[in-house]
C-alpha positions as CSV (number, residue, x, y, z in Angstrom):
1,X,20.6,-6.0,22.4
2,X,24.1,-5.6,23.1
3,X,24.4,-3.4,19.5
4,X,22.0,-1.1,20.9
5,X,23.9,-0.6,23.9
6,X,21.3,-2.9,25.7
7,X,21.3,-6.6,26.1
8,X,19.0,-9.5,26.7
9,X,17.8,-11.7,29.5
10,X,16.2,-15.3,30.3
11,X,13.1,-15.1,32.3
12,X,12.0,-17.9,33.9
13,X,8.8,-19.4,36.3
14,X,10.2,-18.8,39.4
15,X,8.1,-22.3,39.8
16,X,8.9,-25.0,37.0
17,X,6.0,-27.1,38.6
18,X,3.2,-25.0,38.5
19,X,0.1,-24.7,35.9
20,X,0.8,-22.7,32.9
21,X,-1.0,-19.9,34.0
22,X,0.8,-19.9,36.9
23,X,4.2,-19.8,34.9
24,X,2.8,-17.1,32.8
25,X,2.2,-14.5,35.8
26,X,5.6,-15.3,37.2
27,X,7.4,-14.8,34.1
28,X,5.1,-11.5,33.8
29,X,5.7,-10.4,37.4
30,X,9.4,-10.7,36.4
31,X,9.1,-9.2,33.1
32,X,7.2,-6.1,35.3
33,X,10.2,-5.5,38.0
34,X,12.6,-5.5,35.0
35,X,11.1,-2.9,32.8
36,X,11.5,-0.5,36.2
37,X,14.9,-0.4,35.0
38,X,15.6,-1.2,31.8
39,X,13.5,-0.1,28.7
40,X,12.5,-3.0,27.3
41,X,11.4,-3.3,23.4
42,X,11.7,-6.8,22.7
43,X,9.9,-10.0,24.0
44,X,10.3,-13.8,22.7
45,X,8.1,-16.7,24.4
46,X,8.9,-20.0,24.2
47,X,6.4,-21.9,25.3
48,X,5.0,-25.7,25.3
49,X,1.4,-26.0,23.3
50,X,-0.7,-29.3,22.7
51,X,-2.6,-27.9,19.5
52,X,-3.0,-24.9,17.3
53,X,-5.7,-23.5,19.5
54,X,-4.0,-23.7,22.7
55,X,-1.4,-21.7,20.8
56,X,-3.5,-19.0,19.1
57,X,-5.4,-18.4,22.7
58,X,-2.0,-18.4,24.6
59,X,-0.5,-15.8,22.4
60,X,-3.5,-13.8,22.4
61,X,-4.2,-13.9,26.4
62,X,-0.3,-13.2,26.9
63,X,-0.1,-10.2,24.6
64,X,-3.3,-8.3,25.9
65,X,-1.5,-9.2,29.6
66,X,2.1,-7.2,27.7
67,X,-0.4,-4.3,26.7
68,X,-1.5,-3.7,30.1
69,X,1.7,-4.0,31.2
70,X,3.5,-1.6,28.9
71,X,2.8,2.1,27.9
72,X,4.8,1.7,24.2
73,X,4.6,-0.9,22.0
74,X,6.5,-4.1,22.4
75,X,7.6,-6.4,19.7
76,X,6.7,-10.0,20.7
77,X,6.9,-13.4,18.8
78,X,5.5,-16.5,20.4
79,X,7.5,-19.9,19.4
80,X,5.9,-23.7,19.6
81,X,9.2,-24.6,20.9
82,X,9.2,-26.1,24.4
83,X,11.6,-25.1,27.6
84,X,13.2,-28.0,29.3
85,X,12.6,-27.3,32.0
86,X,9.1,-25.7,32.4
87,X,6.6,-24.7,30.1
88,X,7.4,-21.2,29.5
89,X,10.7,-19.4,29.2
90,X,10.7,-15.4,28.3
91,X,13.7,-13.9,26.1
92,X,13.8,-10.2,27.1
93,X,15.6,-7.4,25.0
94,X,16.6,-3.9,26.3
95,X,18.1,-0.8,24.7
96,X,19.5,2.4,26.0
97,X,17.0,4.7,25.3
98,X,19.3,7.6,25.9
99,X,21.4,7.1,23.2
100,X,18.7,5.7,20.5
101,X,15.3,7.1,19.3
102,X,13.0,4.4,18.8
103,X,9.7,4.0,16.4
104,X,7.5,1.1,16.3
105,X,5.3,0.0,13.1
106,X,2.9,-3.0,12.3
107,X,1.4,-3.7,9.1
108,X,-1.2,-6.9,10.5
109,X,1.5,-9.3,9.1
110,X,4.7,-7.9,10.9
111,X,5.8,-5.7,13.2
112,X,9.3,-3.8,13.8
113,X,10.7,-0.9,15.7
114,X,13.3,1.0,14.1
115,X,16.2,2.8,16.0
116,X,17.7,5.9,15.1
117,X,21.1,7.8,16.6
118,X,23.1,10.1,14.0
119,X,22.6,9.1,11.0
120,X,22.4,5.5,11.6
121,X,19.1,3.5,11.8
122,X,18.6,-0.6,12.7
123,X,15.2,-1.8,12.2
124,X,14.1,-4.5,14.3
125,X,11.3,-6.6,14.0
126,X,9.7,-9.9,13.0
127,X,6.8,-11.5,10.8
128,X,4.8,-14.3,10.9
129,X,2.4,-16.1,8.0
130,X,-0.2,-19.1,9.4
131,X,-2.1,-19.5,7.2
132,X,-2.1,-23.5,7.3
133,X,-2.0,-23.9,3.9
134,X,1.2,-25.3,3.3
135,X,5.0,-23.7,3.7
136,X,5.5,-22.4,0.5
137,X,2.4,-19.6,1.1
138,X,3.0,-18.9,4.5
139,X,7.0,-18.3,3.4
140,X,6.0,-16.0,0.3
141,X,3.1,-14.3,2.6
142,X,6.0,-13.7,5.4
143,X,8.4,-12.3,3.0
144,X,6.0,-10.6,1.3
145,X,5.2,-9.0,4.9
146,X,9.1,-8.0,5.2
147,X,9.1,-6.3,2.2
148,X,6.3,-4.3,3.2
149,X,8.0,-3.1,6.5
150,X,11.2,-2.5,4.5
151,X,9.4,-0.7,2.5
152,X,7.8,1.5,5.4
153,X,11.7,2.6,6.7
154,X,12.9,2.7,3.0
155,X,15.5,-0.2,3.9
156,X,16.7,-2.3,1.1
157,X,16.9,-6.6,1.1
158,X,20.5,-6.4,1.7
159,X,20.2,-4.2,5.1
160,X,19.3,-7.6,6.4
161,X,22.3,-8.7,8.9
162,X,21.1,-11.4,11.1
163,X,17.8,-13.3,10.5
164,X,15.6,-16.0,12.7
165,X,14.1,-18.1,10.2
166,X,11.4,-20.5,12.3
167,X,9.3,-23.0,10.3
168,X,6.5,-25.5,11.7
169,X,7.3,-29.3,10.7
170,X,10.2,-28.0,9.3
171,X,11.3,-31.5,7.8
172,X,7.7,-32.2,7.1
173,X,6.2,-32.7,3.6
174,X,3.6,-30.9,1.3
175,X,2.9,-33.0,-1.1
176,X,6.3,-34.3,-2.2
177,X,8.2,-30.9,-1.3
178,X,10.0,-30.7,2.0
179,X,9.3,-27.7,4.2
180,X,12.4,-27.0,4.6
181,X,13.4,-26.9,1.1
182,X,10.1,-24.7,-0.3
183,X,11.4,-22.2,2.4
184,X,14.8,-21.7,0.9
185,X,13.4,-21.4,-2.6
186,X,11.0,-18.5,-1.3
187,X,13.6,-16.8,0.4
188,X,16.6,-17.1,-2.3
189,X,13.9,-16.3,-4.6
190,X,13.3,-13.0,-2.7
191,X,17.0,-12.3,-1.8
192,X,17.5,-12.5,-5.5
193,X,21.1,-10.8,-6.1
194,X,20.7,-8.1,-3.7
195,X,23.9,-9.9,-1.3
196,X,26.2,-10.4,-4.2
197,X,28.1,-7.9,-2.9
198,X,28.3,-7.9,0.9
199,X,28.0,-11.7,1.5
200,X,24.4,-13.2,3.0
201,X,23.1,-12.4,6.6
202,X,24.5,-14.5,9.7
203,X,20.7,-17.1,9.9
204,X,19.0,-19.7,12.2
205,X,16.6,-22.0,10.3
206,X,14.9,-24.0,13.2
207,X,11.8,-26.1,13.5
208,X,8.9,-25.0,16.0
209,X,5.6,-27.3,16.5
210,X,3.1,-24.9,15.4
211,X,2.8,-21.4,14.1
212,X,3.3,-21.6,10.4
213,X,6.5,-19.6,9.5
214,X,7.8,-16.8,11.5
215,X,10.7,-14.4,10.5
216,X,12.4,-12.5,12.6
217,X,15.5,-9.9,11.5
218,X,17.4,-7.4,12.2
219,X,18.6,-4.4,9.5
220,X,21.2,-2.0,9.2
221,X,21.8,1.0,7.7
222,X,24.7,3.2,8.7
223,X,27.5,5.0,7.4
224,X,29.3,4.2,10.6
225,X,29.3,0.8,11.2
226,X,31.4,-2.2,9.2
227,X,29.9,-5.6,8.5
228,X,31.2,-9.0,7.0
229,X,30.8,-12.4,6.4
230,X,32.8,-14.5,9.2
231,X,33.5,-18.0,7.1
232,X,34.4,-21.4,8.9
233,X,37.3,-23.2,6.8
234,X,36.0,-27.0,8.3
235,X,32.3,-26.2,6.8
236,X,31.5,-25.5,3.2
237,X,29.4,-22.3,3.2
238,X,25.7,-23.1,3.0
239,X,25.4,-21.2,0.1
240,X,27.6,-23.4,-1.9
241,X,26.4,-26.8,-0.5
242,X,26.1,-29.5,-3.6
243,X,23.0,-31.0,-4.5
244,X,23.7,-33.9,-2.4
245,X,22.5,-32.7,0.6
246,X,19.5,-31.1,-0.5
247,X,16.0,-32.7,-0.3
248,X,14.2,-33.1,-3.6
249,X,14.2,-34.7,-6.5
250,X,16.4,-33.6,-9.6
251,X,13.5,-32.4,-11.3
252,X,12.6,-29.6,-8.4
253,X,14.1,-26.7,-7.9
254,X,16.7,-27.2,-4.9
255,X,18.1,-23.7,-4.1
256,X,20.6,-23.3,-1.1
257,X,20.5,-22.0,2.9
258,X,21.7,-18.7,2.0
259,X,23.3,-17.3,5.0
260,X,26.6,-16.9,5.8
261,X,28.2,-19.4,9.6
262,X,28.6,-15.9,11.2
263,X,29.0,-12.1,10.6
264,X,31.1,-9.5,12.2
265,X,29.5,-6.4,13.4
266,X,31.0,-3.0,14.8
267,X,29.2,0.0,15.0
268,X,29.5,3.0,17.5
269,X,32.7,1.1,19.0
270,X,31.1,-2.2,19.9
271,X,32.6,-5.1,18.3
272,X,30.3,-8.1,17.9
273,X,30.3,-11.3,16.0
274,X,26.7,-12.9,15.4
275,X,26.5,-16.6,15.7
276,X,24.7,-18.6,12.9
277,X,22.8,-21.5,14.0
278,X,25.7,-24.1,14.0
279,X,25.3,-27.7,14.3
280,X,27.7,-31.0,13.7
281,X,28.6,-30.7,10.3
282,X,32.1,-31.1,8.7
283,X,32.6,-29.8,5.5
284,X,28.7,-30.6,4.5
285,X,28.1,-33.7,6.1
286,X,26.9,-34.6,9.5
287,X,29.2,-35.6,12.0
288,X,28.4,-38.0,15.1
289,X,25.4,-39.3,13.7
290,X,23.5,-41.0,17.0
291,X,26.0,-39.2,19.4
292,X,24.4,-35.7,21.0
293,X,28.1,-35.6,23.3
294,X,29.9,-35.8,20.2
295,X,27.1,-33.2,18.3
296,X,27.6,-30.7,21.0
297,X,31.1,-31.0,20.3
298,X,31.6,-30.8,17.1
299,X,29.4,-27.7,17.3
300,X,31.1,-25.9,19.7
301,X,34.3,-26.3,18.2
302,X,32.8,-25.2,14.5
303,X,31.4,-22.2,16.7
304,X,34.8,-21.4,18.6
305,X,36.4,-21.3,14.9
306,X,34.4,-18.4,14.1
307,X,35.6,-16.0,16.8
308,X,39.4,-17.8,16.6
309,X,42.5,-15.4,16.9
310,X,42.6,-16.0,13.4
311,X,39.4,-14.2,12.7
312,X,40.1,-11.4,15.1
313,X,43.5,-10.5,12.9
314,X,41.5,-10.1,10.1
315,X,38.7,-8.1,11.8
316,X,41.7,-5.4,13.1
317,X,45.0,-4.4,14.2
318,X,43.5,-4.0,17.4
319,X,44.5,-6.8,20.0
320,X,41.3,-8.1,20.4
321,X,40.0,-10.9,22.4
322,X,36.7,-12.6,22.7
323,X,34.1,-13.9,25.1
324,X,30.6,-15.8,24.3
325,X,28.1,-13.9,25.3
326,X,25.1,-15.7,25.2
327,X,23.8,-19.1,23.7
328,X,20.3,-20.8,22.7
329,X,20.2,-24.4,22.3
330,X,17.9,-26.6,20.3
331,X,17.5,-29.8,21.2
332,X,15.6,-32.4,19.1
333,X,14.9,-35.2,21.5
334,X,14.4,-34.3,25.1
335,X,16.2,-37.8,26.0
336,X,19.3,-35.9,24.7
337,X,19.0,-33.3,26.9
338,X,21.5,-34.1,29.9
339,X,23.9,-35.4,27.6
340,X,23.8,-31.6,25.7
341,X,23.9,-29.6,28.8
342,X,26.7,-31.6,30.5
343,X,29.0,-31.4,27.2
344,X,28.0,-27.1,26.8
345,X,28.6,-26.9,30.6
346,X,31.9,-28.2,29.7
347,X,32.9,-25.8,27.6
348,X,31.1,-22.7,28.6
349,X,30.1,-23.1,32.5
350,X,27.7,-20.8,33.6
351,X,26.9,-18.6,30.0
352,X,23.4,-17.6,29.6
353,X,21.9,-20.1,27.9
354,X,18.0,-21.5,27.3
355,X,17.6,-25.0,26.1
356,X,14.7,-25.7,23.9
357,X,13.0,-28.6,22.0
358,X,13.0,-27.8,18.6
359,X,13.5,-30.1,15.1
360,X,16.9,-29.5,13.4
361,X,16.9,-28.9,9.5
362,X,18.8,-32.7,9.2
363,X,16.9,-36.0,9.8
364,X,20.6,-36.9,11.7
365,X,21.4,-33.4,13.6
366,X,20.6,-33.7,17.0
367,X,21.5,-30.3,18.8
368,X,22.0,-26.7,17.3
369,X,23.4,-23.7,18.7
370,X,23.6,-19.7,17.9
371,X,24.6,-17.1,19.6
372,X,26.4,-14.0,19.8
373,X,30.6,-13.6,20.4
374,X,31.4,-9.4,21.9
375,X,34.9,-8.4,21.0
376,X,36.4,-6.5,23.3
């Protein structure tokens, strides 16, 4: 991670065409050459699974395969959300362990490894809640998971700065509640009024096929660094959307997405902006309905007005400019997918970027993107 004077990589099967297993020991292989020279903490699977067993045994045969491979402990999350282009893609995350002491923790629901130089500590990690029992347990179980790691490192709620917030059948239904909606209930339930002060964490809420409800985070405590809400003028804040666009009937409790379009970051002299996931919306309503070109760019242009000279002025005096460093696109038909790349390729040529399959919180949003801006 590029805050932790590190940064991330994309590993894929050297051979999109092979058997799963096949992609698995390539991405591995890969994964194995890597860590030779770069200390790696961090690893995210996407992968493509037909059922809820194929998924438990993947992620179980994949992480005892890490273990082997990996004298310290290595925080890994495992997302139903399928590559393109193969049926496996790694996300790889490396820090410089020079400059940053690292601990790693897991409490059976969560895991997290917290980073220490000075006085300043980040606390990375994630948790995950599958119980199959409907989205409104497995959120409060996940949460409930956080708060026990928090706990552990003595962080508070509003440490949180950036936050992955991945839900199975996220537009689905129990009952008559959407998924989607009993998640933000839980989590503005838990976040309480502990943000009233600094503005919410940058977020991704993003559908996955299986898995229940994962959360993933990252936490800051530091007398050094300075962090703040990055607001887009053409979107009404998340936080504030009316009832309108909600799911639910009057009678049910509606609360908002609370998370902030982006949030600025500098700490140790790196300047960063973290990307929310951003999709085609104008003011709170869905733009191009039908149209992915036009989705993709309406996205990018809500993204580009977060890290828009504009923004920099207000960040510092400094003349600072800025360059996209990275990108994850979900996609949520795979007919869609040409017409997605073509348009991003447009904009942002050869960035880093993985394209997943993945439901969008919207019946009528067909692409989302996050991502991280540095400031240089």
């Amino acid at each position: 991670m590029y805050f932790l004077d590190g940064g991330r990589l994309y590993i894929k099967p050297e051979n999109g065409c092979k058997l799963l297993e096949n992609q698995i020991q390539s991405c591995l292989q890969q994964i194995r050459k890597i860590n030779s020279g770069k200390r790696i903490f961090k690893l995210n699977f996407f992968v493509d699974t037909s059922s809820k067993e194929s998924y438990d045994t993947l992620k179980g045969k994949v992480s005892q395969e890490v273990r082997k491979q990996f004298s310290e402990s290595i925080l890994l999350s495992f997302f139903a959300q399928p590559p393109l282009t193969c049926k496996i893609i790694v996300e790889a995350f490396f820090y410089d362990y020079t400059l940053w002491n690292s601990e790693f923790v897991s409490n059976g629901v969560g895991s997290a490894t917290l980073f220490q130089r000075d006085n300043t500590k980040v606390l990375v990690g994630n948790v995950q809640a599958n119980l199959g029992r409907g989205c409104t347990e497995n959120a409060e179980r996940a949460f409930a998971g956080l708060t026990e790691l928090f706990s552990e490192f003595n962080f508070s709620v509003n440490s949180i700065i950036r936050q992955w917030n991945y839900l199975e059948d996220i537009l689905g239904f129990d009952d008559d509640r959407q998924r989607y909606q009993e998640f933000n209930n839980v989590r503005s339930g838990f976040y309480a009024d502990n943000f009233k002060e600094t503005g919410f964490p940058a977020a991704t809420g993003i559908g996955m096929n299986r898995g229940g409800v994962i959360i993933e985070f990252v936490a800051l405590k530091s007398d050094k660094a300075t962090t703040k809400p990055v607001d887009n003028p053409e979107q009404i804040a998340a936080h504030h959307y009316s009832k309108d666009v909600l799911v639910g009937d009057e009678c049910i409790l509606k609360a908002t997405p609370k998370f902030e379009r982006a949030r600025y970051l500098e700490l140790f002299g790196k300047k960063m902006i973290f990307i929310s996931g951003t999709a085609s919306i104008i003011g709170e309503n869905t733009v191009g309905v039908g149209d992915p070109e036009k989705q993709t760019e309406v996205t990018i242009k809500n993204i580009r007005r977060l890290y828009s000279a504009e923004v920099l002025d207000k960040m510092s005096d400094e003349n600072l400019a800025a360059r996209y460093g990275h990108a994850r696109v979900y996609i949520k038909k795979r007919q869609d997918f040409h017409a997605i790349k073509r348009t991003f390729k447009q904009f942002y040529g050869n960035l880093p970027v993985v394209y997943i399959i993945a439901d969008i919180c919207r019946n009528d949003l067909l692409v989302e993107i996050e991502g991280k801006v540095i400031i240089e």
